[in-house]
C-alpha positions in Angstrom: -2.7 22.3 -1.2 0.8 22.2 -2.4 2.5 22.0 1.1 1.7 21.0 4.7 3.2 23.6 7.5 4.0 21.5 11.0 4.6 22.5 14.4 6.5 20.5 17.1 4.5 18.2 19.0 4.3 18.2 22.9 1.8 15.5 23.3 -0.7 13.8 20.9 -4.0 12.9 22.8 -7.3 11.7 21.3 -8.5 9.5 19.0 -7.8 8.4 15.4 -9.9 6.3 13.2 -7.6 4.0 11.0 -9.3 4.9 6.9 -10.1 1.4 4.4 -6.7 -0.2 3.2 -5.7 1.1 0.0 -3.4 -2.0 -1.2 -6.1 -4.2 -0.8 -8.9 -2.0 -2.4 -6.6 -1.3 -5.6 -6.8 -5.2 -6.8 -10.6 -5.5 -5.6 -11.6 -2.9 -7.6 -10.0 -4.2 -10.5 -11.2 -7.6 -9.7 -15.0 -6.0 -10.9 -13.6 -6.1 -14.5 -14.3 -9.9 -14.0 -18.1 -9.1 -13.4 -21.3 -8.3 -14.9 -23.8 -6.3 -12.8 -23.5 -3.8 -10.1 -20.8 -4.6 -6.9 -20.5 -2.3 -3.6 -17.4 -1.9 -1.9 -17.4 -0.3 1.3 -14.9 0.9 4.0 -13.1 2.4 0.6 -10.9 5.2 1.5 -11.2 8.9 -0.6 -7.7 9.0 -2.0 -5.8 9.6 -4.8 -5.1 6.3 -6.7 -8.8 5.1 -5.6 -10.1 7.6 -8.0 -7.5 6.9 -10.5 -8.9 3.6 -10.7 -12.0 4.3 -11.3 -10.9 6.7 -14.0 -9.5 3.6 -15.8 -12.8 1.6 -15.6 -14.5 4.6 -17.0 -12.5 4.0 -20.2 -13.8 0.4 -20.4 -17.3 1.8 -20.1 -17.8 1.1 -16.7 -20.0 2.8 -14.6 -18.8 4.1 -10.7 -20.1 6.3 -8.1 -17.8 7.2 -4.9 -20.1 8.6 -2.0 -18.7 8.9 1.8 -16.7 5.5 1.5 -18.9 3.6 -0.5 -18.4 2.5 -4.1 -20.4 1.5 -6.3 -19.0 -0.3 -9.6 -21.7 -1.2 -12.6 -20.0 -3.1 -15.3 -23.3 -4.0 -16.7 -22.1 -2.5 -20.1 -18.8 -3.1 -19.8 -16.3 -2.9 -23.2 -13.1 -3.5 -23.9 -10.6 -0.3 -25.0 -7.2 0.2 -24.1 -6.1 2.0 -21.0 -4.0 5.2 -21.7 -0.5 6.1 -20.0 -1.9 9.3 -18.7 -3.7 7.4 -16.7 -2.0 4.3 -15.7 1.6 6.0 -15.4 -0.2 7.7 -12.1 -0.3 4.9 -10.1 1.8 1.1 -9.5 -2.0 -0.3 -9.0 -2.7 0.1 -12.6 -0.7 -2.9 -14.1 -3.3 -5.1 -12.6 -5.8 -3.8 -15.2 -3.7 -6.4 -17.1 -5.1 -9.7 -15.6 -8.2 -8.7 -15.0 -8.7 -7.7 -18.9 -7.2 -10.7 -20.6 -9.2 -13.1 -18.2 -12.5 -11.3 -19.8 -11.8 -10.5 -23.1 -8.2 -12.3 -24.1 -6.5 -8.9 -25.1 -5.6 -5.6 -23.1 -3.8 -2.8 -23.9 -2.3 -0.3 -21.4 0.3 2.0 -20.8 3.1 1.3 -18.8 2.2 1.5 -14.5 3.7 4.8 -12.5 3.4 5.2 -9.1 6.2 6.0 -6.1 9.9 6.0 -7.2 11.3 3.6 -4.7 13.9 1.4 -6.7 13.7 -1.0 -9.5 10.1 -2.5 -9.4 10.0 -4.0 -12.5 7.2 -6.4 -14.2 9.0 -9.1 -15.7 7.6 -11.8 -13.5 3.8 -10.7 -14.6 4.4 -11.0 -17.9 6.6 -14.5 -17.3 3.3 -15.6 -16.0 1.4 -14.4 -18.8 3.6 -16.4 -21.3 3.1 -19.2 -19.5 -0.6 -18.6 -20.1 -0.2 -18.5 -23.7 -0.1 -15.1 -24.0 1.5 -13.1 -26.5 3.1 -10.3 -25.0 4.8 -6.9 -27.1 6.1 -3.7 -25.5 6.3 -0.8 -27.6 6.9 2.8 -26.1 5.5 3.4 -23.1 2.7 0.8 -23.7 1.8 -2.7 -23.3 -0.1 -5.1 -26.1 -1.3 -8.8 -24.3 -3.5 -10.6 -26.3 -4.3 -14.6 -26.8 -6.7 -16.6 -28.1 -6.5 -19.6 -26.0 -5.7 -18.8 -22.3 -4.6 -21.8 -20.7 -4.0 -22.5 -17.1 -0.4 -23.6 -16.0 1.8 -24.6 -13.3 4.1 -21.4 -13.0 6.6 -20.6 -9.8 7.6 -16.9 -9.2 11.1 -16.3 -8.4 10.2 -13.9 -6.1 7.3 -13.4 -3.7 6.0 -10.5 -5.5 2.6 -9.0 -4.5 1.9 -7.4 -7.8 2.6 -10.5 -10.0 0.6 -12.5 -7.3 -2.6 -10.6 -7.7 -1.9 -9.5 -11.5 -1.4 -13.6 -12.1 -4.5 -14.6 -9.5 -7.0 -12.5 -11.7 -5.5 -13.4 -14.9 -6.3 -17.0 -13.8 -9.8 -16.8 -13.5 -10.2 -16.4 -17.2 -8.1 -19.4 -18.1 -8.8 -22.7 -18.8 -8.0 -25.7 -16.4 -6.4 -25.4 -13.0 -3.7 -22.8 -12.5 -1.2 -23.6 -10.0 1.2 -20.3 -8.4 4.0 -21.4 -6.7 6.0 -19.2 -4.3 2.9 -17.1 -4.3 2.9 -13.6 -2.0 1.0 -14.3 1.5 0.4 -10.8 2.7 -3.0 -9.9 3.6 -3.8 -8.0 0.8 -3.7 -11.3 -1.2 -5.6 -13.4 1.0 -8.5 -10.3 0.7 -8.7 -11.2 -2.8 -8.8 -14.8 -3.1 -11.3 -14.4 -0.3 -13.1 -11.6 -2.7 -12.6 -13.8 -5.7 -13.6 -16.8 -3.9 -17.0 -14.8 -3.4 -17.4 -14.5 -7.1 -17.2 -18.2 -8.0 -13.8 -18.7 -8.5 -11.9 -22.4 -7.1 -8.9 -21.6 -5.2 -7.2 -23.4 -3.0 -4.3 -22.5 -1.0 -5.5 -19.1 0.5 -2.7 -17.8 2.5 0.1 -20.1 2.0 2.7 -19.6 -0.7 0.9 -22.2 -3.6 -2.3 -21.2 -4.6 -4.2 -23.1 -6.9 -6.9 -21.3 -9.0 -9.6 -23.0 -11.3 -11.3 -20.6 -13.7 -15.0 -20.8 -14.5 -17.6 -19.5 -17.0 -19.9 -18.3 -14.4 -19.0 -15.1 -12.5 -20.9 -13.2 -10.3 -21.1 -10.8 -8.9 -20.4 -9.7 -4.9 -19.9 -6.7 -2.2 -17.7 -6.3 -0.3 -16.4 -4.5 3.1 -12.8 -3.5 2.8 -10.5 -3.9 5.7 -8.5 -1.5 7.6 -5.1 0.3 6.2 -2.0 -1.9 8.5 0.2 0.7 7.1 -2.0 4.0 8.0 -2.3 2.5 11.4 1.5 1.7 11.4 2.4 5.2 10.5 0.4 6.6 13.7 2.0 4.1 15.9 5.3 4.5 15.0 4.4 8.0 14.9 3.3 7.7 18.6 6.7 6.0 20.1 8.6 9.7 19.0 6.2 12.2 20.7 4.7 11.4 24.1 0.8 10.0 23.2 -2.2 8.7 24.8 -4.3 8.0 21.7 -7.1 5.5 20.5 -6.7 3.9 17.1 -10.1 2.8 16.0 -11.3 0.8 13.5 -8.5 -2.1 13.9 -11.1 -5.2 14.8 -8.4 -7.6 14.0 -4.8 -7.4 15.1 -3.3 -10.5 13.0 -2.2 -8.2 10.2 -0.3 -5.8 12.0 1.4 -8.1 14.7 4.7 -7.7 13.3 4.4 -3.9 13.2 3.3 -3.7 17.1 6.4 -5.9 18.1 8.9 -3.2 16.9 6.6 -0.6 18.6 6.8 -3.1 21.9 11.0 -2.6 21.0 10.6 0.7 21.2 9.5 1.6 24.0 5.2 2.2 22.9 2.5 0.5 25.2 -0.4 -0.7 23.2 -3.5 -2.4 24.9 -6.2 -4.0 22.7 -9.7 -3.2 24.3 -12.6 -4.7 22.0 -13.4 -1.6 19.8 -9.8 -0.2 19.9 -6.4 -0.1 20.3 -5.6 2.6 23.7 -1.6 3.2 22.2 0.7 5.3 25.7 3.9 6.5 24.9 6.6 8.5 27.2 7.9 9.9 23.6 10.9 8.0 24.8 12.6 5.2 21.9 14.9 2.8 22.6 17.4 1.9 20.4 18.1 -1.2 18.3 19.0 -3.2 15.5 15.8 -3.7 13.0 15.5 -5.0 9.6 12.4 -5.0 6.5 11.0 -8.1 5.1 8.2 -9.8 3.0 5.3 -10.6 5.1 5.0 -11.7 7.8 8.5 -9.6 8.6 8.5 -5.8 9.3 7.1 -3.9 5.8 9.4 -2.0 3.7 6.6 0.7 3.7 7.1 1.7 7.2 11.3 2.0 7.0 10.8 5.5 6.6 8.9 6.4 9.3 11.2 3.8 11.5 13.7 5.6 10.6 12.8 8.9 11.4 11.4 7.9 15.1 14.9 6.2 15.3 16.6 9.8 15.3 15.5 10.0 18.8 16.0 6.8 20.1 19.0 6.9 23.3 21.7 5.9 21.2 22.5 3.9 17.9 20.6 2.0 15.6 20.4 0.3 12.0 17.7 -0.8 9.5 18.3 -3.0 7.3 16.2 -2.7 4.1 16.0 -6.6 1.9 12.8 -5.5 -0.6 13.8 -2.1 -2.6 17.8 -1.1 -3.3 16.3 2.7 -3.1 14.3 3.3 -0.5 16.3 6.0 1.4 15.2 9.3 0.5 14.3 9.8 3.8 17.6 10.3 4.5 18.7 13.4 2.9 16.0 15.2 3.7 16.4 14.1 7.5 19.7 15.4 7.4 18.0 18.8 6.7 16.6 18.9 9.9 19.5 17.9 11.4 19.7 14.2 12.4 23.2 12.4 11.9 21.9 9.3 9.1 24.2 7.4 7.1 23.5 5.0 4.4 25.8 2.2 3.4 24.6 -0.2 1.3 21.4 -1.6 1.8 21.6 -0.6 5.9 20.9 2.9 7.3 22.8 3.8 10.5 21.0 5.8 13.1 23.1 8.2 15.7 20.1 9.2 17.9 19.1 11.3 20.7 19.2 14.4 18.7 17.1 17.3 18.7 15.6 18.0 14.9 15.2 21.1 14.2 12.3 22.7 11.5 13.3 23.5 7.9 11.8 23.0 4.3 11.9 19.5 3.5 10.3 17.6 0.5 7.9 14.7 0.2 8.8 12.3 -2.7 7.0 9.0 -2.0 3.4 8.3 -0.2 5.6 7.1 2.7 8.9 9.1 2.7 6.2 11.7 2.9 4.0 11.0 5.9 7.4 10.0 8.0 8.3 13.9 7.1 5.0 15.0 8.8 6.3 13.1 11.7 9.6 14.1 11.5 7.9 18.0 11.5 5.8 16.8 15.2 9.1 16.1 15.9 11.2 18.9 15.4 11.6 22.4 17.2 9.4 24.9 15.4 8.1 24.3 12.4 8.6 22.6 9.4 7.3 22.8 6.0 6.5 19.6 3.8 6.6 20.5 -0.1 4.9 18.0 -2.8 2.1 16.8 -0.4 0.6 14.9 -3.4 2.4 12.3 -2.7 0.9 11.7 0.3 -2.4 12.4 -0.5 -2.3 9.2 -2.6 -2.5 6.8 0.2 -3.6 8.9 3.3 -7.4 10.4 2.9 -6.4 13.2 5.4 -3.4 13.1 7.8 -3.9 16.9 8.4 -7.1 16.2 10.2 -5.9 13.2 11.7 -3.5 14.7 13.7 -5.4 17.8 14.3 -7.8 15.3 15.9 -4.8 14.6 18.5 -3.4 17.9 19.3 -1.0 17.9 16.8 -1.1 21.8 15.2 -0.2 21.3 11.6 -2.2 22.6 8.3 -2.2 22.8 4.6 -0.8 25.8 2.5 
């Protein structure tokens, strides 16, 4: 399944259920590291990186089984070993194997993390943190050697909000000694899910879901199930999806809203009528977009992982428009390859300038991040005959199966 073939759109009608989020199931399952005995997670979506992860636990001798959204994770006879780069180059996720492995066993050795190219995301403030911790710390090739013998908690402020570092930092904590206090901590959801997770297991932390987080390590971890939430970036694709073609869908699986409030008030913007009933989310759209001036953010602001698909719905808003993209310097490759089917798109700078109201039209067009990739399926729904997505792999690493979601509406679309 190399390539996904897409025809234009007329309506979308039915009903979608929104898959487990795959941010906040990366860190929990590396989180189980910290455990002895046998953890459940459920809600977990069947994706790429998911299984990647568990690949990486395999080579520390733990045990997992993946069965219709449920994982199970033994770490019963868990041992340390280091983590190859063919392994952890597949996926940004993988870095967190880091934390979790010095807090158990005061050493870890892994290859460098991979995952989407979408600018500079580099890991300098993890290992800062680290330092900080007492540990030493040597790159060499494309690997990573950590290793101390006396982790010690600390009082360390990131420079930068950074959701990685955050969680890397937070599990590294829970192996140190004393009280470790993060300062200008991350506060999206996918961090408060695992203080909550690691509060489950034991861990002291104070703090949950501001930006200084105070974590006290202890000897005695258990261990603790879990139920994953839903994906706020799956169900932001589909309803920024729905403000381009005309849609009466139902988005299930959403039993909180707080997560995604900041993605429905751009939708609101542009033009999409969403009702919240108490099982779902009924989404009605004319197909209509409005134009307007709209800029990324760290949380709680519009998420830099939905500026492609933002942009693409943008080509058909009724005039002009700009984003304005403050995380990553190179998150524009939807750009060039929206310029294939024909929409006028200019970058300059960090801002992307939108002349709308045109009429895409099909062509061959590439997929080269998770995200770039599912805005080109939408920019295929729509566009006049069909279009052709190459290098779907990318987006089969955070979307279980947006063929069949979208078949589920209407939409005509396969893989080839």
């Amino acid at each position: 399944m190399k390539a996904i073939s897409v025809k234009e759109a007329s309506c979308l009608k039915g009903t979608i259920a929104i898959q487990g989020s795959k941010n906040t199931v990366l860190p929990i399952i590396a989180a189980t590291i910290l455990t002895s005995g046998i953890s459940v997670i459920y809600n977990c979506p069947d994706i790429i990186d998911v299984h990647v992860m568990c690949e990486l636990l395999n080579c520390l001798n733990i045990r997992t089984c993946y069965k219709e959204h449920t994982l199970t994770i033994d770490t019963n006879d868990a041992a340390y070993n280091s983590l190859p780069y063919e392994l952890t180059g597949r996926l940004r996720s993988s870095v967190l194997m880091l934390g979790a492995m010095l807090a158990r066993w005061g050493r870890a050795e892994i290859g460098m993390p991979g995952g989407c190219t979408i600018g500079t995301r580099p890991i300098d403030i993890h290992l800062e943190g680290f330092s900080k911790m007492n540990v030493d710390i040597e790159e060499y090739g494309d690997c990573l050697r950590c290793k101390t013998f006396y982790m010690q908690g600390c009082d360390f402020v990131l420079r930068y909000p950074s959701v990685g570092a955050t969680e890397n930092l937070l599990l590294a904590a829970c192996g140190a000694k004393g009280r470790t206090v993060l300062r200008g901590a991350a506060k999206e959801p996918e961090i408060i899910e695992l203080c909550n997770y690691l509060v489950s297991l034991g861990i002291l932390i104070d703090g949950i879901g501001t930006d200084v987080l105070v974590i006290k390590g202890t000897g005695c971890i258990g261990c603790s199930d879990y139920v994953n939430v839903y994906d706020r970036i799956v169900a932001g694709t589909y309803l920024l999806m729905s403000c381009g073609i005309p849609a009466d869908i139902r988005l299930t699986g959403i039993d909180e809203i707080h997560y995604i409030r900041n993605v429905l008030r751009v939708c609101a913007g542009l033009g999409l009528n969403v009702v919240r009933l108490e099982h779902y989310l009924h989404i009605q759209s004319s197909g209509i977009v409005c134009p307007g001036d709209f800029a990324t953010g760290i949380y709680p602001e519009f998420p830099t992982d939905l500026l492609p698909m933002l942009i693409t719905v943008l080509t058909k808003a009724m005039g002009e428009s700009s984003v304005t993209e403050t995380v990553f310097e190179n998150r524009f490759a939807v750009v060039s390859e929206l310029r294939r089917l024909g929409a006028r798109v200019n970058v300059n700078g960090n801002r992307v300038y939108i002349d709308g109201n045109d009429k895409l039209t099909g062509h061959t067009v590439k997929a080269t991040d998770l995200r770039q990739g599912a805005a080109m399926v939408t920019a295929g729904l729509m566009a006049s005959g069909y279009t052709t997505i190459t290098d779907t792999s990318f987006i089969q690493r955070g979307y279980e199966d947006i063929v069949g979601d979208l078949k589920g509406v209407g939409a005509v679309l396969e893989y080839i």
